[in-house]
ChimeraX commands (.cxc) that place a marker at each C-alpha (Angstrom):
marker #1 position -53.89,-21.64,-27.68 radius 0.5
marker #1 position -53.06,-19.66,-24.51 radius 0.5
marker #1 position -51.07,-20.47,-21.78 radius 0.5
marker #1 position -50.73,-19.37,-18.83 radius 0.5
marker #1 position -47.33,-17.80,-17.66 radius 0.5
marker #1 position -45.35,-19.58,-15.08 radius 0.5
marker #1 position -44.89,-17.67,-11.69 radius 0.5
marker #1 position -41.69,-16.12,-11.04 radius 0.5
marker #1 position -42.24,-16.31,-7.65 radius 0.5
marker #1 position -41.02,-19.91,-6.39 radius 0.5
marker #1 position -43.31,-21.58,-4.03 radius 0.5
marker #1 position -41.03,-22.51,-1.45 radius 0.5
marker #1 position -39.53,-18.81,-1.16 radius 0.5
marker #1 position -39.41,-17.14,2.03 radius 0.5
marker #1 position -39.53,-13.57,2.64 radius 0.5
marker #1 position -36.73,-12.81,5.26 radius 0.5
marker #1 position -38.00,-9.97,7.45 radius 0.5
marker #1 position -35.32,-7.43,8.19 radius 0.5
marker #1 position -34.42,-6.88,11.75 radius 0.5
marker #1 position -33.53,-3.40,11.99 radius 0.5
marker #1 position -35.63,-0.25,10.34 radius 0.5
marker #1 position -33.49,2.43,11.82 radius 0.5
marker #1 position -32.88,6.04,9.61 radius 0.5
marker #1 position -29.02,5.75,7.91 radius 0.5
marker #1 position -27.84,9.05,6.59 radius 0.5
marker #1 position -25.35,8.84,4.57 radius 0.5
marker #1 position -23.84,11.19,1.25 radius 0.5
marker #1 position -23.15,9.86,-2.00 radius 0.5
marker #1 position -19.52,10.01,-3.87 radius 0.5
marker #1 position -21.02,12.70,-5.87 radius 0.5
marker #1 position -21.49,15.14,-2.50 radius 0.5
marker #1 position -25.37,14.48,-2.28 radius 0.5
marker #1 position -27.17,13.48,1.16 radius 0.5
marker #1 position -29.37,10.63,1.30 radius 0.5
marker #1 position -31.37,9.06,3.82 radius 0.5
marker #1 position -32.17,4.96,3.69 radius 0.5
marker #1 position -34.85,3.64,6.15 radius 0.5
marker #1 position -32.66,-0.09,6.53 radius 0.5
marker #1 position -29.62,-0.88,8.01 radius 0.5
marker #1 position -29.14,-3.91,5.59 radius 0.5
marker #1 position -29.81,-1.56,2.34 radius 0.5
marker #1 position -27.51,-2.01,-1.02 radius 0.5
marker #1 position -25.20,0.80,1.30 radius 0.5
marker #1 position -23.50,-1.95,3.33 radius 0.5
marker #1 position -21.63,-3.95,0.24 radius 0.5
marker #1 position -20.50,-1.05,-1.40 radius 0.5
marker #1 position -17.14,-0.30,-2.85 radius 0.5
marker #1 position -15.76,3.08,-3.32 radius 0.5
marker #1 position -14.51,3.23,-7.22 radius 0.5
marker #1 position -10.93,3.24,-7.78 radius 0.5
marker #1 position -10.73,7.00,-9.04 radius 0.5
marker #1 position -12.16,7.71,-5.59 radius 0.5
marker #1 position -9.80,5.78,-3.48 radius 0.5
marker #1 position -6.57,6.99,-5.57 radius 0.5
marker #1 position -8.10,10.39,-4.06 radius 0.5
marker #1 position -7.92,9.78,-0.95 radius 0.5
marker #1 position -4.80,8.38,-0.85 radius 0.5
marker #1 position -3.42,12.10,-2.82 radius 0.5
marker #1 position -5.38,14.18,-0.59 radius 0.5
marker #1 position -2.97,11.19,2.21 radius 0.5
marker #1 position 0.17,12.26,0.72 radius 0.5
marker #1 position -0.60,16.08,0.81 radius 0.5
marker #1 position -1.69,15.59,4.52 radius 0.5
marker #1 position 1.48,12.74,5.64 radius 0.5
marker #1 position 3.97,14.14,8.38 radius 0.5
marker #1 position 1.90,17.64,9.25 radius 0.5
marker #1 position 2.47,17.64,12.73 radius 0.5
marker #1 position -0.32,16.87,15.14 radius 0.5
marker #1 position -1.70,20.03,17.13 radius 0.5
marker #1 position -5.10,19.83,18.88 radius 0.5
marker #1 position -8.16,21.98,17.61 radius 0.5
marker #1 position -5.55,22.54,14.76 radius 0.5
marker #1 position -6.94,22.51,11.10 radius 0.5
marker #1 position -4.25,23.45,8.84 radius 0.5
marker #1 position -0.26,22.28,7.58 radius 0.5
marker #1 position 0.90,23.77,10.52 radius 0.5
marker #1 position -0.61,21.44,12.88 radius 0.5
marker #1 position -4.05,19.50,12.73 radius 0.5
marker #1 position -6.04,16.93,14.76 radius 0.5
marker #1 position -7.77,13.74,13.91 radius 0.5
marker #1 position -11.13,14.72,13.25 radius 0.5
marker #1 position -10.30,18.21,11.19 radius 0.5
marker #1 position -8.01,15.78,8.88 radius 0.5
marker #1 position -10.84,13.62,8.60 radius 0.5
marker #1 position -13.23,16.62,8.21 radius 0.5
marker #1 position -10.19,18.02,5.17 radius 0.5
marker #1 position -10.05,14.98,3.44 radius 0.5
marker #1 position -13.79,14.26,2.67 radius 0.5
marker #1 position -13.66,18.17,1.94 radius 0.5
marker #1 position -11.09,17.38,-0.59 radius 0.5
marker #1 position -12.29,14.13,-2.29 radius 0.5
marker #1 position -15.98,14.03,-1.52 radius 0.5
marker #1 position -16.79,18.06,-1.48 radius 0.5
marker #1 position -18.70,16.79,1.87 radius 0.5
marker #1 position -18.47,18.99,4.84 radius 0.5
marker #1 position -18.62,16.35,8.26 radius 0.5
marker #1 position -19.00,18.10,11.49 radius 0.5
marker #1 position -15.74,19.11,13.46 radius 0.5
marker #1 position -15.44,16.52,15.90 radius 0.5
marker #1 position -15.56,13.38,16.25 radius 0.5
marker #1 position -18.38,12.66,18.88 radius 0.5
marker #1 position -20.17,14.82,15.98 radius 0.5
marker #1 position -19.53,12.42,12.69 radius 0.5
marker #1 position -19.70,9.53,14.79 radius 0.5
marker #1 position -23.27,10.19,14.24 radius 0.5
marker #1 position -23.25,9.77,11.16 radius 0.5
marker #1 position -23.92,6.85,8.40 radius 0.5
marker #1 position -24.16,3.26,9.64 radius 0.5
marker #1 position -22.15,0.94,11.84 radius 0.5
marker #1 position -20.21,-1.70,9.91 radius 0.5
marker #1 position -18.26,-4.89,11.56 radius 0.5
marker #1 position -14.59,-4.47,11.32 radius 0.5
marker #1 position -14.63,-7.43,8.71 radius 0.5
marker #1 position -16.92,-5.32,6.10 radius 0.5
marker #1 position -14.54,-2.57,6.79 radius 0.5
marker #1 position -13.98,-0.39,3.03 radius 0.5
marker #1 position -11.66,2.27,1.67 radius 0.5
marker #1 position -13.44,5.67,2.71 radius 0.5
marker #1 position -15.21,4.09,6.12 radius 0.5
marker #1 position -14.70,6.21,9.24 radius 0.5
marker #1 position -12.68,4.28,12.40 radius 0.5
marker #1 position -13.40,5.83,16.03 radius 0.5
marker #1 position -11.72,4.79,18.93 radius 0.5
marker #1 position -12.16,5.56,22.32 radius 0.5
marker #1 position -8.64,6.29,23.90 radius 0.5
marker #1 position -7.58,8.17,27.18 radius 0.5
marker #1 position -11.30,8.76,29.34 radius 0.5
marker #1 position -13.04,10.73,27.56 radius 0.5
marker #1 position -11.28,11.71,24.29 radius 0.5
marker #1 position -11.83,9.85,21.18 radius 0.5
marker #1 position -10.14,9.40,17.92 radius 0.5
marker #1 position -11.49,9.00,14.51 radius 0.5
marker #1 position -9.46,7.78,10.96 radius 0.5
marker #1 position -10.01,6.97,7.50 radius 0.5
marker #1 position -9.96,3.41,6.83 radius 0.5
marker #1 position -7.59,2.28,3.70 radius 0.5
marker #1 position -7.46,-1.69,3.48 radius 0.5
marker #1 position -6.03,-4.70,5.53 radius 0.5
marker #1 position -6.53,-2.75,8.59 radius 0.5
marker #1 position -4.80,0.44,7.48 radius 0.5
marker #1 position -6.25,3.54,8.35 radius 0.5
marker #1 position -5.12,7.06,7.98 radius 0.5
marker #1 position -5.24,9.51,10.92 radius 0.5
marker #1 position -3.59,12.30,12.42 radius 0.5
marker #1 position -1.87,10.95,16.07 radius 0.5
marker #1 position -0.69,12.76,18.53 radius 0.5
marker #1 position 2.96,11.01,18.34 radius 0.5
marker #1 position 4.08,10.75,14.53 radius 0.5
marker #1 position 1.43,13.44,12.75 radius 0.5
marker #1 position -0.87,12.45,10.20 radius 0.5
marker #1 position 0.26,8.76,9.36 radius 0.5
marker #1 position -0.82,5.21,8.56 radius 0.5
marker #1 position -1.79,2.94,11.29 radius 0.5
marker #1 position -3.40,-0.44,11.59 radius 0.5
marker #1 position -6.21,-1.17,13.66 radius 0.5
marker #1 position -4.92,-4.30,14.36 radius 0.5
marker #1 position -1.90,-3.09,15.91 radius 0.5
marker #1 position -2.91,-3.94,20.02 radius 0.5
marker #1 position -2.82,-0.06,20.63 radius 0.5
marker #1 position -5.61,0.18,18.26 radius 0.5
marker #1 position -7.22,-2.73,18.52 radius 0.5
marker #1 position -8.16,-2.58,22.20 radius 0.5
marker #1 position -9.52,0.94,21.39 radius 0.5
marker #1 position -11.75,0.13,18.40 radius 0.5
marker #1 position -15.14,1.42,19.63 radius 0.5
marker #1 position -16.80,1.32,15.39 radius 0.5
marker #1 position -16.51,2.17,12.33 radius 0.5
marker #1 position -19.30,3.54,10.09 radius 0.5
marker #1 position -19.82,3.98,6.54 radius 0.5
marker #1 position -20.74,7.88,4.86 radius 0.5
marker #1 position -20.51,7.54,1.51 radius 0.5
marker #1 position -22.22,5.74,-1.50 radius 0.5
marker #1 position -22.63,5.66,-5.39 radius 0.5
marker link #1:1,2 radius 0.2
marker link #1:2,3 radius 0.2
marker link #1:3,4 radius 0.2
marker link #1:4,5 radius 0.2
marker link #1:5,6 radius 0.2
marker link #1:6,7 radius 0.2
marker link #1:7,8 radius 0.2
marker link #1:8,9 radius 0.2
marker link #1:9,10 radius 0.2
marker link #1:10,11 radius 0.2
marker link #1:11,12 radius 0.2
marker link #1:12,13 radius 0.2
marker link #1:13,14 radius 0.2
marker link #1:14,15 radius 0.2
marker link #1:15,16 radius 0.2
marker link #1:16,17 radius 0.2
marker link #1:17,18 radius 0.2
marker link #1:18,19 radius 0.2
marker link #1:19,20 radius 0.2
marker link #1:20,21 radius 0.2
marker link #1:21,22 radius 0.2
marker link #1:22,23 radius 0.2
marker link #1:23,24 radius 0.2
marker link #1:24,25 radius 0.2
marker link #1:25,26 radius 0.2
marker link #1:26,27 radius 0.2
marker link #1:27,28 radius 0.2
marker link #1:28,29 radius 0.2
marker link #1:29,30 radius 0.2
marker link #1:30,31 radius 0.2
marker link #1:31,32 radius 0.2
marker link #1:32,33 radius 0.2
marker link #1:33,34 radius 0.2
marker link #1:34,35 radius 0.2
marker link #1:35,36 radius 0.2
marker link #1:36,37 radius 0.2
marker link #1:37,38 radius 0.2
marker link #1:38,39 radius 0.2
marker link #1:39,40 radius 0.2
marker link #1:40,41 radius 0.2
marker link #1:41,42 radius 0.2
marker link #1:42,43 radius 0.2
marker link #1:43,44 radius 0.2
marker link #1:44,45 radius 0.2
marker link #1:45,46 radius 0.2
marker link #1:46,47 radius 0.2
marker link #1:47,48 radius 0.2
marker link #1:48,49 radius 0.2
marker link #1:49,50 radius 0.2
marker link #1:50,51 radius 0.2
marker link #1:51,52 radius 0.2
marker link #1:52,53 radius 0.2
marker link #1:53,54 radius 0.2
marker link #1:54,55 radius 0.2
marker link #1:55,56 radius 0.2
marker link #1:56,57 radius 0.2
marker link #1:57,58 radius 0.2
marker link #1:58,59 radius 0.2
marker link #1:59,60 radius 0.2
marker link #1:60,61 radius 0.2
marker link #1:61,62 radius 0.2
marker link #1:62,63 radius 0.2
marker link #1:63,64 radius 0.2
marker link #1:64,65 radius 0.2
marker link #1:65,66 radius 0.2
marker link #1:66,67 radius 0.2
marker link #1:67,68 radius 0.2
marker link #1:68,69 radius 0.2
marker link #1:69,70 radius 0.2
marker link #1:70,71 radius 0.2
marker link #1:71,72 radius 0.2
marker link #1:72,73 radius 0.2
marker link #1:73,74 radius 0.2
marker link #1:74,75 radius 0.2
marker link #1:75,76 radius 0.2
marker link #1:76,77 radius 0.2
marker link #1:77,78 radius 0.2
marker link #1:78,79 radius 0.2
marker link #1:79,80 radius 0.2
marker link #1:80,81 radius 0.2
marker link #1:81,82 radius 0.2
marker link #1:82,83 radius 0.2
marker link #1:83,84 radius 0.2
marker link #1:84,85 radius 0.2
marker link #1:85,86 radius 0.2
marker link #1:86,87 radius 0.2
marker link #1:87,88 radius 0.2
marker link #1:88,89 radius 0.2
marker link #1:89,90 radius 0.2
marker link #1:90,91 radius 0.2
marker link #1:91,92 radius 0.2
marker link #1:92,93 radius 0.2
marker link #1:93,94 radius 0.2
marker link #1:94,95 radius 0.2
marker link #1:95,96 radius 0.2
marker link #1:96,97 radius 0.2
marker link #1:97,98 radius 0.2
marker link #1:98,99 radius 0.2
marker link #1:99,100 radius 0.2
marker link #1:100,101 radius 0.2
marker link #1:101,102 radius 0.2
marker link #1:102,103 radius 0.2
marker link #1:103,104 radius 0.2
marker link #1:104,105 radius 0.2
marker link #1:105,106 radius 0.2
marker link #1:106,107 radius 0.2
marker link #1:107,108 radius 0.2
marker link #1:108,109 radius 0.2
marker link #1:109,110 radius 0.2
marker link #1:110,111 radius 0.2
marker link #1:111,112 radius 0.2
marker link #1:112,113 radius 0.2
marker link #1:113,114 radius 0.2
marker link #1:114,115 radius 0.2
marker link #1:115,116 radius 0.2
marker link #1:116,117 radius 0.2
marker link #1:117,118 radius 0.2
marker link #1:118,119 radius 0.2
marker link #1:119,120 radius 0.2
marker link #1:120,121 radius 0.2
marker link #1:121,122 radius 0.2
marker link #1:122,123 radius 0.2
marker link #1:123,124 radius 0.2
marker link #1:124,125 radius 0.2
marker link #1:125,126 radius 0.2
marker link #1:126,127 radius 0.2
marker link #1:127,128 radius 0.2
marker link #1:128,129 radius 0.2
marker link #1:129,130 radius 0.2
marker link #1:130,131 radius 0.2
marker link #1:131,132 radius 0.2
marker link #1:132,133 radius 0.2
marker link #1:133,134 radius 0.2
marker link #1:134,135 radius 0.2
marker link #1:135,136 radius 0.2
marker link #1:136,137 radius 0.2
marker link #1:137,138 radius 0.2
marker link #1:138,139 radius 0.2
marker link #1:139,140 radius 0.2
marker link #1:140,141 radius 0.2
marker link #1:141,142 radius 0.2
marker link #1:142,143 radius 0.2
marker link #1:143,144 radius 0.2
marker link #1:144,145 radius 0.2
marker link #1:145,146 radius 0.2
marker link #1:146,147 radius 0.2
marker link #1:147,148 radius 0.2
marker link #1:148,149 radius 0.2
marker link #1:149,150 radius 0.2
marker link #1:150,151 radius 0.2
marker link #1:151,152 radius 0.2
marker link #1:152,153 radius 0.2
marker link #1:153,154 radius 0.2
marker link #1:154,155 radius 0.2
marker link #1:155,156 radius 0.2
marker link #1:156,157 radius 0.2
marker link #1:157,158 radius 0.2
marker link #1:158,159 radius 0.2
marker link #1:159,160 radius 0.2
marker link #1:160,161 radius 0.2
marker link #1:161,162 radius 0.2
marker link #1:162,163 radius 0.2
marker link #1:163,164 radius 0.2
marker link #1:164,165 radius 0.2
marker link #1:165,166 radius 0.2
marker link #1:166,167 radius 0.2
marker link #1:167,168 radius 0.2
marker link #1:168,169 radius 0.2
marker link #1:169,170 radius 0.2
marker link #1:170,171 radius 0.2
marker link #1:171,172 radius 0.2
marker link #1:172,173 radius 0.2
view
């Protein structure tokens, strides 16, 4: 006797049309690029593994207290988005653009709420400048400013927090 196989497709099931098709480029934690066509793809839940965040927080402590020096990129002095640019050099083997107005470009927008370890804060501060970090967790992000060198702030601090302009995700599995 044959039967037929039950559908695994429930009647009642809706297909929920997604509202944005835009390109996200993005790299994976192993240095590749990659290119999604959705905005809502597997990209915006993702966690960076443990072994990655532990390095970012070394490549953090190798970085902490080097003085802040615009269009610097070394110990002796360094600004936000060549520390940004060093770190994902370090940890990621990814080379970002120098500046910020460059990687802000990149990878997708994220609401502050989604934030993850490895996700890029911008802010827009004084007219025209802007200022990029490395989010951490519970609204910690590390960034080279201008008053204390490279150091741990939090975004919800009101300095910060009236400056947030986004924060976008790079990297993937």
């Amino acid at each position: 006797m044959h039967t037929k196989k039950r559908s695994s497709v429930h009647k009642y099931h809706h297909i929920v049309k997604r509202k944005h098709t835009i390109p996200v480029d993005y790299f994976t934690t192993a240095g590749h690029y990659g290119h999604h066509h959705s905005m809502w793809s597997s990209l915006m839940h993702f966690r960076l593994p443990s072994r990655i965040k532990s390095k970012i927080w070394h490549s953090y402590e190798r970085w902490a207290h080097t003085p802040y020096r615009y269009g610097g990129t070394t110990h002796r002095g360094i600004d936000c988005s060549a520390f940004v640019r060093r770190v994902f050099s370090e940890v990621f083997h990814i080379h970002l653009p120098r500046t910020s107005l460059q990687q802000v470009k990149l990878g997708f927008k994220v609401k502050k709420e989604n934030a993850h370890y490895g996700d890029l804060v911008f802010f827009k501060t004084e007219g025209s400048h802007h200022h990029v970090g490395i989010y951490l967790d519970h609204g910690r992000f590390v960034n080279a400013t201008s008053s204390r060198g490279v150091a741990i702030s939090n975004i919800n601090h009101p300095y910060w927090r009236k400056r947030l302009w986004q924060i976008r995700r790079l990297v993937a599995a």
